[in-house]
N, C-alpha and C positions, 0 to 999 in steps of 0.2 A: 504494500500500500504506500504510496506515494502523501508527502502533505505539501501542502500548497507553502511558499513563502511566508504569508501573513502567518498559519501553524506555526511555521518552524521561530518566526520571533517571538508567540506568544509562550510556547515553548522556552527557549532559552531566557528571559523574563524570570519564568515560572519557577525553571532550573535555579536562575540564578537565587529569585529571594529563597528559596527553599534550602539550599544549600548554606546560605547567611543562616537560617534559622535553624538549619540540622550540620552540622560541621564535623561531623564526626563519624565514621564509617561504621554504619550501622552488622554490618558481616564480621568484622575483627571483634569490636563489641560482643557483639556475640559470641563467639570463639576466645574472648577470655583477654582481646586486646584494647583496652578501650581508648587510647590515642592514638591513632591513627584517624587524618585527615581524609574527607572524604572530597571526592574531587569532580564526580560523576552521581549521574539518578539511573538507578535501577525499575525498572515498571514493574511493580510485585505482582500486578495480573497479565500481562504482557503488553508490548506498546500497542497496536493495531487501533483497539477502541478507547483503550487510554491514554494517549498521546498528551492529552491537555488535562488529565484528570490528576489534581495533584496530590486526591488520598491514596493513589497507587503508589507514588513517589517514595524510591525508600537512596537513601545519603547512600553512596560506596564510592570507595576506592577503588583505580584499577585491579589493583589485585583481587578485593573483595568482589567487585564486576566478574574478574573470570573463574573464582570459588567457585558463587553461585551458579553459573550456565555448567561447573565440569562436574559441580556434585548437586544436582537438582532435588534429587530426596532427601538428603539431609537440611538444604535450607529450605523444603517445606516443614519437614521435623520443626524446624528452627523459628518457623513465621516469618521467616523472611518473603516469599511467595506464595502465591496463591494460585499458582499455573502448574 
């Protein structure tokens, strides 16, 4: 699925205050590291319909970003996803 321009700024926007307000990598957190900077939004029910929805929006770090896609069951375990 493709987003239009105007998406994509409402997006990075949304990214951006959300990230001011969650700064902290919500995956290491988890896993027992709680400083680590989050630099990136993960879509806990996946992007397609949530694109702009920002209760899907969860803080991560790259590293924490590629945790969750290579171990998917544990960070449903975890509440980090809903997919």
């Amino acid at each position: 699925m493709a987003f239009t321009p105007h998406e994509h700024r409402e997006f990075n926007e949304k990214r951006k205050n959300h990230l001011a307000a969650n700064p902290i990598c919500a995956v290491n957190k988890a896993l027992g590291n709680p400083d680590t900077p989050a630099t990136r939004i993960l879509h806990k029910k996946g992007r397609k319909k949530y694109y702009l929805d920002t209760s899907t929006y969860l803080s991560v770090s790259k590293w924490g970003d590629s945790w969750v896609h290579a171990n998917r069951t544990k960070a449903r375990e975890l509440g980090l996803i809903d997919i």
